[in-house]
N, C-alpha and C positions, 0 to 999 in steps of 0.2 A: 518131752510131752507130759509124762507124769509130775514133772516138777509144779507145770503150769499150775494144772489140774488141783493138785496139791494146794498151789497157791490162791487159787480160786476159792475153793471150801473151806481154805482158812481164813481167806478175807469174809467171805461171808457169813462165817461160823462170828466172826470178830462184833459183822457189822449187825447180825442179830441180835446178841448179848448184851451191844450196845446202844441196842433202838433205837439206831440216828434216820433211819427211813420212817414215812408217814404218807399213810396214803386215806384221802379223806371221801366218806363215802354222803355225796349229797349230787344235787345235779339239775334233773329232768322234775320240771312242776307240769299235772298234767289237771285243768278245772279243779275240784277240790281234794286231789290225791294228793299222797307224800311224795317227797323228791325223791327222784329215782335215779340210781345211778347205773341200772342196763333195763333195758326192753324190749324184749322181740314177739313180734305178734305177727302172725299168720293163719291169716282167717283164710279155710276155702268151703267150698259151697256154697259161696254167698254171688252174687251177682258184681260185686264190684271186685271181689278177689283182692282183699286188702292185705299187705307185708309192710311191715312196718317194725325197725330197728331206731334205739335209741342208746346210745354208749357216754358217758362221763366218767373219766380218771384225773382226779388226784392227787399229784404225787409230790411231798417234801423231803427235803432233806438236809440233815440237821449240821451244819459247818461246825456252829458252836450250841452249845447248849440254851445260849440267849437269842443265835437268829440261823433262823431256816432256808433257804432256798427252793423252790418250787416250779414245776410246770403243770397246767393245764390241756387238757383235748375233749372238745365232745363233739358227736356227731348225730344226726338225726333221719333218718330218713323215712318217707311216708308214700307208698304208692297205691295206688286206687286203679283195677284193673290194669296192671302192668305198667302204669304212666307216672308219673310225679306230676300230679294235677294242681294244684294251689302252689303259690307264692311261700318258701318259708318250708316246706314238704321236705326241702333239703337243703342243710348247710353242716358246715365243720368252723371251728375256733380251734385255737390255739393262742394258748396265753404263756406268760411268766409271772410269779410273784413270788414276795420277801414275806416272811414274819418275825417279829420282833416280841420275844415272852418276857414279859416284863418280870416274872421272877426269877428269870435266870434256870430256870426248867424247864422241860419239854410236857411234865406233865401238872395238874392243878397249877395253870400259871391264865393270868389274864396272858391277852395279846391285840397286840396290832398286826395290821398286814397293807400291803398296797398290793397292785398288780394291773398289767397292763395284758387285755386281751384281743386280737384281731380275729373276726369274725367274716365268714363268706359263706353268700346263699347264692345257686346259680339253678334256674328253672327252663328249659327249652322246652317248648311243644307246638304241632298243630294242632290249631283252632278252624272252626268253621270248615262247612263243607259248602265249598261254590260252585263245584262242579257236580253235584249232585248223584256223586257215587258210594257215600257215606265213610268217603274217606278224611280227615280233617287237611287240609294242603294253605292254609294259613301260616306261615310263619310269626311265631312270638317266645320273643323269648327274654327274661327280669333278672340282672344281678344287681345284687346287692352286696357293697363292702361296709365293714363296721368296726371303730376302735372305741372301745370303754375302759376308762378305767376305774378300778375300786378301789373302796379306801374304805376298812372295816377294825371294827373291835369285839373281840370275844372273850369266851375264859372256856379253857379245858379242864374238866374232871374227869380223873382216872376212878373206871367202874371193876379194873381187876386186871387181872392179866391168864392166859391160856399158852400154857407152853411160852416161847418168846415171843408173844403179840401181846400187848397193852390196848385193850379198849376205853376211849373216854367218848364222853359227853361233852360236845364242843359249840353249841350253839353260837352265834355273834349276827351284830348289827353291822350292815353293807350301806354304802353312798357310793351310788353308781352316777359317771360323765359318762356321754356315748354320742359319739357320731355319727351318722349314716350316710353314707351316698349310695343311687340308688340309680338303674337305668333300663329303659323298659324301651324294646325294639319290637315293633308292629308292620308289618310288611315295609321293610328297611325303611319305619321313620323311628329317629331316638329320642328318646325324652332323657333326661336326668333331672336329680330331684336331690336335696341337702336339706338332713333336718339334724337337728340334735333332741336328747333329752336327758334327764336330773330323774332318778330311780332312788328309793328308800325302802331297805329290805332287809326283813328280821327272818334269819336261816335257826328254825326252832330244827327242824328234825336235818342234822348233822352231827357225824359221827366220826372221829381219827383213830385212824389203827395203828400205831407205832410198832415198830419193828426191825 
């Protein structure tokens, strides 16, 4: 057991010194605030009693010093007096993606990247009170599936380093494909719905920790 142990804190000891981890801190755009990568709000006193968590993790890791491997996860969620009231109030993604540093570094280097992310929002509630007890007894409930994929160029500059963590400054331009299917149940009738869109996005406040 000690050997393990042992082996664990030396691969770690290994893989800090060697900054081949990267974990990128951007995420959640909220009206005109900065991207957020956690959020937890818990309003009481208030009449609607709102709890509201937002989570994004970025995490790479470095194969070679020219290309990265990566996963993606965010999650969101919004309730309004106990319920998840709106469409969109809650979903989770999970993605994969590559980077390619065109200097041959992990830090001050341009980059490419692609990546492939699937996305799911799923909202149950009753609606409407027909029976006039103020209870809602409508069934309705909307999910939504979704695949985008990106395809982006940036450049990272290293602004220093803290112990074995390296902070840069990593903004990059994003060309988002995305899918949607979509299906919305009204006292058991179904609707579904297929659209796509084409998304263009400059990521200014993004930040990579290497490590």
């Amino acid at each position: 057991m000690k050997k393990i142990i042992y082996g664990l804190v030396a691969l770690l000891s290994v893989s800090a010194f060697a900054q081949r981890s990267m974990v990128s801190l951007y995420g959640f755009n909220s009206g005109d605030t900065l991207d957020r990568s956690f959020q937890f709000v818990n309003a009481h006193g208030t009449s609607d009693n709102v709890k509201q968590s937002d989570l994004a993790f970025n995490y790479a890791y470095a194969i070679t010093d020219m290309f990265q491997l990566g996963v993606q996860y965010k999650s969101h969620e919004l309730k309004t007096g106990g319920d998840i009231a709106e469409f969109g109030d809650k979903s989770s993604e999970i993605g994969l993606f590559g980077i390619y540093n065109l200097a041959n570094r992990l830090t001050n280097t341009p980059y490419l990247y692609v990546g492939y992310t699937m996305a799911k929002t799923d909202d149950a509630d009753d609606l409407f009170d027909t029976d006039g007890d103020g209870v809602g007894d409508t069934d309705y409930s909307l999910e939504a599936n979704e695949g985008r994929w990106n395809i982006g160029f940036g450049y990272r500059w290293s602004m220093g380093s803290l112990g074995s963590m390296n902070f840069n400054f990593s903004p990059s331009f994003d060309l988002e494909f995305a899918k949607l299917e979509t299906e919305a149940s009204l006292t058991g009738t179904k609707v579904k719905s297929d659209s796509s869109t084409t998304a263009v996005t400059l990521n200014i406040v993004k930040f990579d920790v290497l490590f």
